[in-house]
Kinemage of the C-alpha trace (Angstrom):
@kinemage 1
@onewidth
@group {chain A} dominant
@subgroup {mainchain}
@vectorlist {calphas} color= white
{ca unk a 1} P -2.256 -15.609 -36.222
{ca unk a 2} L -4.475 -18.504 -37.281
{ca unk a 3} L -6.863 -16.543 -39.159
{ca unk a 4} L -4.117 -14.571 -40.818
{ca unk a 5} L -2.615 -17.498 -42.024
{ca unk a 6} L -6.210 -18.499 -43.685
{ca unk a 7} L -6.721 -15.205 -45.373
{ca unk a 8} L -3.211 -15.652 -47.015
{ca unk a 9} L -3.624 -18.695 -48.275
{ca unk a 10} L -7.110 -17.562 -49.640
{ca unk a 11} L -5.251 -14.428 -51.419
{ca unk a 12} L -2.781 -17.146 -52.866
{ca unk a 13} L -5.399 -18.734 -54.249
{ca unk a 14} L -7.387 -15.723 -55.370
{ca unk a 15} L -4.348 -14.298 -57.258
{ca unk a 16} L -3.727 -17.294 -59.303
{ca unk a 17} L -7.341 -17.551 -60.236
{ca unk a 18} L -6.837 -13.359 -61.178
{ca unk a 19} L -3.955 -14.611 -63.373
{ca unk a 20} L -5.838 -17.589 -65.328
{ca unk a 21} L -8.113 -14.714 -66.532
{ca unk a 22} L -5.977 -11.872 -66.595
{ca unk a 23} L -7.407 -9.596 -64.349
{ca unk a 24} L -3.992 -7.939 -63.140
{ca unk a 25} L -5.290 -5.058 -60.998
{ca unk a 26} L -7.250 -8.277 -58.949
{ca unk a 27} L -3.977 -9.876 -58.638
{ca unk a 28} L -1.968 -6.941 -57.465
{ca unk a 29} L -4.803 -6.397 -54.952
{ca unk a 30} L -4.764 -9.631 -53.798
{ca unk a 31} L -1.164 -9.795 -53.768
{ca unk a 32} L -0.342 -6.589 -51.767
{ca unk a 33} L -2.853 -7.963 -49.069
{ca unk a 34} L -0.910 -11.015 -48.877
{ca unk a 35} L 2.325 -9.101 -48.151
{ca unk a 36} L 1.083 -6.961 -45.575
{ca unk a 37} L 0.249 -10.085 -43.285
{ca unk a 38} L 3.581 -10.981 -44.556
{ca unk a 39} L 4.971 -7.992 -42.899
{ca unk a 40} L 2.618 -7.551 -40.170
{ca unk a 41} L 2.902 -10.855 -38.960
{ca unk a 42} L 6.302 -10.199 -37.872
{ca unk a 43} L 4.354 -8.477 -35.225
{ca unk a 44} L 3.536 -11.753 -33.454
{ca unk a 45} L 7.234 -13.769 -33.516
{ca unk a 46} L 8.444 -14.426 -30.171
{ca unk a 47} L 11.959 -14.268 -30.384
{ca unk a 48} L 12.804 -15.980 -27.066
{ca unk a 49} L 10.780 -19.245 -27.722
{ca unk a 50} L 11.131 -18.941 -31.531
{ca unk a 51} L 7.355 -19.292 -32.425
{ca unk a 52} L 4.985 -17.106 -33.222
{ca unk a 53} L 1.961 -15.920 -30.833
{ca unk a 54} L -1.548 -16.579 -31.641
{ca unk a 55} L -2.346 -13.002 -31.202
{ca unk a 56} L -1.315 -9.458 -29.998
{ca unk a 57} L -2.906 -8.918 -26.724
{ca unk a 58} L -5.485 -11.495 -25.494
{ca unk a 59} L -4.287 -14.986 -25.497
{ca unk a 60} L -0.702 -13.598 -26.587
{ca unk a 61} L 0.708 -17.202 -26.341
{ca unk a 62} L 2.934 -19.664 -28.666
{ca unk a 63} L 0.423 -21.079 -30.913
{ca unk a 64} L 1.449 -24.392 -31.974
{ca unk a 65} L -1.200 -25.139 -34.697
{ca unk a 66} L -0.880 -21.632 -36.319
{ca unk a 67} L 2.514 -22.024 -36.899
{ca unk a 68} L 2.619 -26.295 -38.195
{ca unk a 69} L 0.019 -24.131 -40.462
{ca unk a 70} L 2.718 -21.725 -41.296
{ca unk a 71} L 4.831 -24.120 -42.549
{ca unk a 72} L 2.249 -26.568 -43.799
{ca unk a 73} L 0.453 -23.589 -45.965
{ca unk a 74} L 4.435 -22.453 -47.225
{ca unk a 75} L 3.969 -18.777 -45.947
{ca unk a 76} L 7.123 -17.383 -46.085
{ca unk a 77} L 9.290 -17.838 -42.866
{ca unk a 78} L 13.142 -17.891 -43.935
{ca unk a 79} L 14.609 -18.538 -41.012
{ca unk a 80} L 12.265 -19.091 -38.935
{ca unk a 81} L 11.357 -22.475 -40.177
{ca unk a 82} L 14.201 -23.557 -38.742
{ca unk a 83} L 13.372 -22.022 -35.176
{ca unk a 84} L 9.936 -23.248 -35.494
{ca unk a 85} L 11.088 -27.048 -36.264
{ca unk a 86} L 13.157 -27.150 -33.237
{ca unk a 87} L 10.572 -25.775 -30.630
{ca unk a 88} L 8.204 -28.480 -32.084
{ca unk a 89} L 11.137 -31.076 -31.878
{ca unk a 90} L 12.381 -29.846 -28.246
{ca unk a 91} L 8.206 -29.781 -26.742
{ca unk a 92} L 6.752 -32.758 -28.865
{ca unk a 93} L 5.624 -33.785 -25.792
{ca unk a 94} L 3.917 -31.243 -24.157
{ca unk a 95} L 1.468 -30.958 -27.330
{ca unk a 96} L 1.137 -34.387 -28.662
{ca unk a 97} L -0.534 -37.464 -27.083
{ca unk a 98} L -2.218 -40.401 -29.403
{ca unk a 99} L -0.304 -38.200 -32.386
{ca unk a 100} L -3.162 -35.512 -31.812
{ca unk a 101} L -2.484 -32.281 -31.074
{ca unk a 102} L -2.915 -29.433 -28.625
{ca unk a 103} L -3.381 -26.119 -29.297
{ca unk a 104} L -0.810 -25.104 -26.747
{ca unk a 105} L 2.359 -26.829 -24.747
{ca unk a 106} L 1.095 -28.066 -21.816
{ca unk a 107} L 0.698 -26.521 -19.267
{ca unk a 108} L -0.548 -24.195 -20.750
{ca unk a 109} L -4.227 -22.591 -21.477
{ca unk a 110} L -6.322 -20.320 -22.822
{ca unk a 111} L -5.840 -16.836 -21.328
{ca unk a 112} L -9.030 -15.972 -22.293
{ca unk a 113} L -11.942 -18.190 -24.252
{ca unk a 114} L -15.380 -16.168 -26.203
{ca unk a 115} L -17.285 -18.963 -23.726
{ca unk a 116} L -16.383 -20.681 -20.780
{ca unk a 117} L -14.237 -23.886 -21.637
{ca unk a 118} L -12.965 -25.656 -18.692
{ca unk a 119} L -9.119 -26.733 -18.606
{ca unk a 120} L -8.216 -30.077 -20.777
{ca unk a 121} L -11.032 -30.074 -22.627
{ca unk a 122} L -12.276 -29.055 -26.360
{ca unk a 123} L -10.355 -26.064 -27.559
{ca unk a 124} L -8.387 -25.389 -24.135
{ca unk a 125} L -5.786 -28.312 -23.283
{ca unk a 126} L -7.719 -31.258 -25.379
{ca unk a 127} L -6.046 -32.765 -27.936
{ca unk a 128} L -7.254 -32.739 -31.965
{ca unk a 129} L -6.380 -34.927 -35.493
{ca unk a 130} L -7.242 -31.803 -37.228
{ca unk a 131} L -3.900 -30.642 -36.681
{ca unk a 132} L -1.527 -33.517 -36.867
{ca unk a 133} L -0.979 -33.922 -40.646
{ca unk a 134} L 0.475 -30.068 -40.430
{ca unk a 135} L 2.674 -30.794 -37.612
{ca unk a 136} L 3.503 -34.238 -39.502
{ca unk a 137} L 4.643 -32.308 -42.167
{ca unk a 138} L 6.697 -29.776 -40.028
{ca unk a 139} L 8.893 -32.510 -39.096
{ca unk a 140} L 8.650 -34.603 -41.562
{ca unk a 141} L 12.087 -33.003 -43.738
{ca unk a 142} L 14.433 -32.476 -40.151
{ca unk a 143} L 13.082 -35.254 -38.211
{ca unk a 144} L 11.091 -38.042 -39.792
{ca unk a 145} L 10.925 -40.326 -37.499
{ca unk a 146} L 8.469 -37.952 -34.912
{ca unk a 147} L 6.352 -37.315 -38.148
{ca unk a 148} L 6.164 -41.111 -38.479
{ca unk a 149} L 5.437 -41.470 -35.058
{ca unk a 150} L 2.458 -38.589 -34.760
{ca unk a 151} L 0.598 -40.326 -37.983
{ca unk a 152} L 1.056 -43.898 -36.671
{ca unk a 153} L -0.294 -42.722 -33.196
{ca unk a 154} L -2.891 -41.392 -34.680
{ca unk a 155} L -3.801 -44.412 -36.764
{ca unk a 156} L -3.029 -46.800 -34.027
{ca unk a 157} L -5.919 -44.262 -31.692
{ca unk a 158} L -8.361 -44.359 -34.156
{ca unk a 159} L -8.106 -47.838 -34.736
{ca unk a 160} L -8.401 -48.245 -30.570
{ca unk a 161} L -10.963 -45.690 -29.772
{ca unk a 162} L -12.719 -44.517 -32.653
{ca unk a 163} L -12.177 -40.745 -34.661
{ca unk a 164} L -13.055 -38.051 -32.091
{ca unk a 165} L -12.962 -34.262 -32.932
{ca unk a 166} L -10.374 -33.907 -29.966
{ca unk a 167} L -9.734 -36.204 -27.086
{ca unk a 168} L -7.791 -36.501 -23.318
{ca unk a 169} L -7.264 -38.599 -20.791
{ca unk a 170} L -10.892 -40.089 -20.616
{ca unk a 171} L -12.574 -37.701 -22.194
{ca unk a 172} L -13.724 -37.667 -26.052
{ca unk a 173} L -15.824 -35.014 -27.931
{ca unk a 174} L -17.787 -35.509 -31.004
{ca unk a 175} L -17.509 -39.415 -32.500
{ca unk a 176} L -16.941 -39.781 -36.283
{ca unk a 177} L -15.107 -36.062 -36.537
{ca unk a 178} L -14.881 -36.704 -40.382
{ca unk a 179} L -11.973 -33.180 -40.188
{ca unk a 180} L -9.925 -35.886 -37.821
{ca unk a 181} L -9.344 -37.881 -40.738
{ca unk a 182} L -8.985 -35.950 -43.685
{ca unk a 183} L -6.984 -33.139 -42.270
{ca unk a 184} L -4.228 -35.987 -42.074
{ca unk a 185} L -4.692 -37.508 -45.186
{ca unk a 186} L -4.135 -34.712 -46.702
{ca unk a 187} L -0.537 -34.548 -45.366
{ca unk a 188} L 0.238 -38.209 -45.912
{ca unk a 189} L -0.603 -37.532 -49.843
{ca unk a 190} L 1.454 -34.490 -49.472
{ca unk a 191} L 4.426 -36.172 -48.139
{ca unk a 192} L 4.082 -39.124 -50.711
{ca unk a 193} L 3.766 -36.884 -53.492
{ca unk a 194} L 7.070 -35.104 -52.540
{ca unk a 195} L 9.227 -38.318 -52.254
{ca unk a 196} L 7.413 -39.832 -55.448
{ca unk a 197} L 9.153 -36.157 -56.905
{ca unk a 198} L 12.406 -36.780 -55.229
């Protein structure tokens, strides 16, 4: 899902580029790609848990960052914003701790990993500030207050502990994760930028 999402976003930006010079058969190619992931990510909703999964077979779980990014990215999910909202409402805390997040509700893990990652730590079960400024903004138009809450947690951890690339309960990889920083601040100028327009 994830990587869809980033190829989408890059044919967004491709298409507008296409358009400030007027290449149109560029922009309709760029366009049609972006509509069949579009389509074809329809593939991947989960219609029980209201998410979508981070991929088809392997690792078919609800992937929690790829679809903040969904909404954080504005891909096109009509209705299922709202489903997607509430499953991050209902499980905030299964996949938040310190207002970083987990790639996955806890219990949960990696069905399968390229290497050998052990359970709770880097990219299966640890927790990351790359992703909180999408959730932020997830929540931020339903439920406010938890988007507060995730970006003062953060702050308040990084003020405690320092900026890791991910963290858990005493463990903490990679000090000075500059991503851990910037990923958020890119939501809270988001967020401030849409209630300086409102």
């Amino acid at each position: 899902m994830f990587s869809s999402l980033l190829y989408w976003e890059a044919c967004q930006k491709l298409v507008e580029l296409f358009r400030q010079i007027d290449n149109q058969q560029n922009m309709k190619d760029f366009k049609d790609q972006a509509y069949m992931i579009e389509v074809n990510l329809e593939n991947l909703w989960n219609e029980k848990d209201g998410m979508f999964l981070a991929a088809s077979i392997d690792c078919r779980q609800v992937d929690i960052w790829g679809n903040a990014y969904a909404i954080y990215i504005g891909f096109p999910l009509f209705e299922k914003k709202n489903r997607i909202v509430d499953y991050l409402t209902h499980n905030f805390d299964k996949y938040v701790m310190n207002g970083q997040i987990r790639h996955l509700s806890r219990p949960e893990h990696w069905q399968r990993t390229l290497i050998p990652v052990e359970p709770e730590t880097y990219q299966n079960g640890a927790y990351w500030g790359t992703a909180s400024g999408w959730v932020a903004f997830s929540l931020w138009e339903k439920h406010s207050q938890l988007s507060r809450r995730i970006l003062t947690d953060l702050i308040a951890d990084f003020q405690k502990n320092g900026v890791y690339e991910c963290i858990n309960s005493g463990y903490f990889k990679i000090k000075n994760y500059v991503v851990s920083v910037v990923n958020p601040l890119g939501t809270i100028n988001k967020i401030n930028c849409c209630l300086k327009k409102s």
